[in-house]
N, C-alpha and C positions, 0 to 999 in steps of 0.2 A: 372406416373414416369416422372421424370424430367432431362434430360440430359443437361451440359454443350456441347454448343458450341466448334468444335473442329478449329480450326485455319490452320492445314494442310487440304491436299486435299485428298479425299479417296481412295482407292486403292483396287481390288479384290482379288489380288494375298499379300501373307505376303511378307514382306519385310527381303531377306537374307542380313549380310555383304560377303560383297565382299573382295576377299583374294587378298593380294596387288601383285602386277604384279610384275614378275622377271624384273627389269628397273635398278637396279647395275650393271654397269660396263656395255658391250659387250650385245645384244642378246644374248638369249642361243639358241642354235639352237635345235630341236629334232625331231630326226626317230622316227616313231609311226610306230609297225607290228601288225595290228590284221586283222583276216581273215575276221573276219563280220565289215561290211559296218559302220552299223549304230556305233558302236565303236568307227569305224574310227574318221567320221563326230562327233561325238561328244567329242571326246578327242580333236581334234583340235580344236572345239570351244573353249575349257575349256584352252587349252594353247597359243592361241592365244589371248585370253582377257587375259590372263593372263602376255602377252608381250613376247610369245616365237614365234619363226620361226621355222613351223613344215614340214614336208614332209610325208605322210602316203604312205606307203604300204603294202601289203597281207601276204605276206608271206617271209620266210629266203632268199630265191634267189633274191628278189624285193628290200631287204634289205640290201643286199651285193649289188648288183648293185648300190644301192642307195648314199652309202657309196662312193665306187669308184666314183661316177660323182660328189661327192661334194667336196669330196679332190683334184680332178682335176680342178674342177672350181675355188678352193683355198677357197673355204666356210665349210669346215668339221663339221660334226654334234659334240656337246659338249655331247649330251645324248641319248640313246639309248632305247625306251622303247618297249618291245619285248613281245606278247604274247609266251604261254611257249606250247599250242596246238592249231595246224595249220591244223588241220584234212585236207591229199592229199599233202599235202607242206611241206619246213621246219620249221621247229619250231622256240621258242626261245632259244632253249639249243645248237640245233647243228649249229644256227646264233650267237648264244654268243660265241662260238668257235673258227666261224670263224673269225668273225669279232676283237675279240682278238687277233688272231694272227697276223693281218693285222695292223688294229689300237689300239696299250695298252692301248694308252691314252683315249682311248673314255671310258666314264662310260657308263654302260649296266644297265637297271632297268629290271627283269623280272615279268610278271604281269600273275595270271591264276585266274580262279573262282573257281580253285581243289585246295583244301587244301593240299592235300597230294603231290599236285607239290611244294608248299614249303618247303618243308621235306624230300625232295629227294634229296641224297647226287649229289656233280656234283663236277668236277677236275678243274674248270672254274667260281669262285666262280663272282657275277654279285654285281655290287654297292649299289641294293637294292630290294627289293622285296613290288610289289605294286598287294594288293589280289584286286579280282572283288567280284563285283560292287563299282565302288571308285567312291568317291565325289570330284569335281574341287578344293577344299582345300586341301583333299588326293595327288589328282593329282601333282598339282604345290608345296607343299610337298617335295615329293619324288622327281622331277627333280630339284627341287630346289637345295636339300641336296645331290644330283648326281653328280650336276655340279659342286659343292663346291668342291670333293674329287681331 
């Protein structure tokens, strides 16, 4: 068998495209609350190549605090992305709350791996809803289309 010569250089891993970075206008700035770690750490990869300024924390109290010191700093987060079960903590539903009543302007994305947290009516409706396991295309997506509102 006979193969042509290839002209690039080889590679182990397949080659994804890469989803273009939010670089219109302002950073976006974005709260990430998710309880597990590893979440964390990798949502903020995925939004920080992505060209966003993220802040992560745990849980709804870490999130309201969070809030507070950037509006004081005069840096306010544009987007809010909120797990919706914080097993021990607050959640995303009673931090979308609060955090509405404080800041309207901020868009809220709520994110679960429970279907049925999608579909659960709420008085606080949130700028969009981003299911788990999401992909960095997913991701920057949805705050994309957050930030826009």
């Amino acid at each position: 068998v006979l193969l042509p010569a290839g002209t690039g250089t080889a590679t182990s891993e397949p080659q994804q495209a890469q989803p273009a970075a939010i670089t219109a206008g302002p950073r976006v700035r974005v709260l990430l609350m998710d309880d597990e770690r590893p979440i964390r750490d990798m949502a903020t990869r995925m939004l920080a190549r992505g060209g966003c300024d993220v802040v992560c924390v745990a849980d709804g109290t870490e999130a309201i605090d969070a809030c507070e010191a950037a509006c004081r700093a005069g840096t306010p987060f544009n987007v809010a992305v909120l797990d919706i079960t914080v097993p021990g903590g607050m959640g995303g539903r009673d931090t979308l709350r609060h955090l509405k009543k404080r800041y309207p302007d901020l868009a809220v994305v709520l994110s679960s791996g429970y279907a049925e947290d999608a579909m659960a009516a709420d008085d606080c409706r949130p700028a969009g809803f981003l299911p788990k396991p999401y992909q960095m295309n997913e991701l920057l997506s949805c705050v994309r289309a957050a930030a826009k509102r």
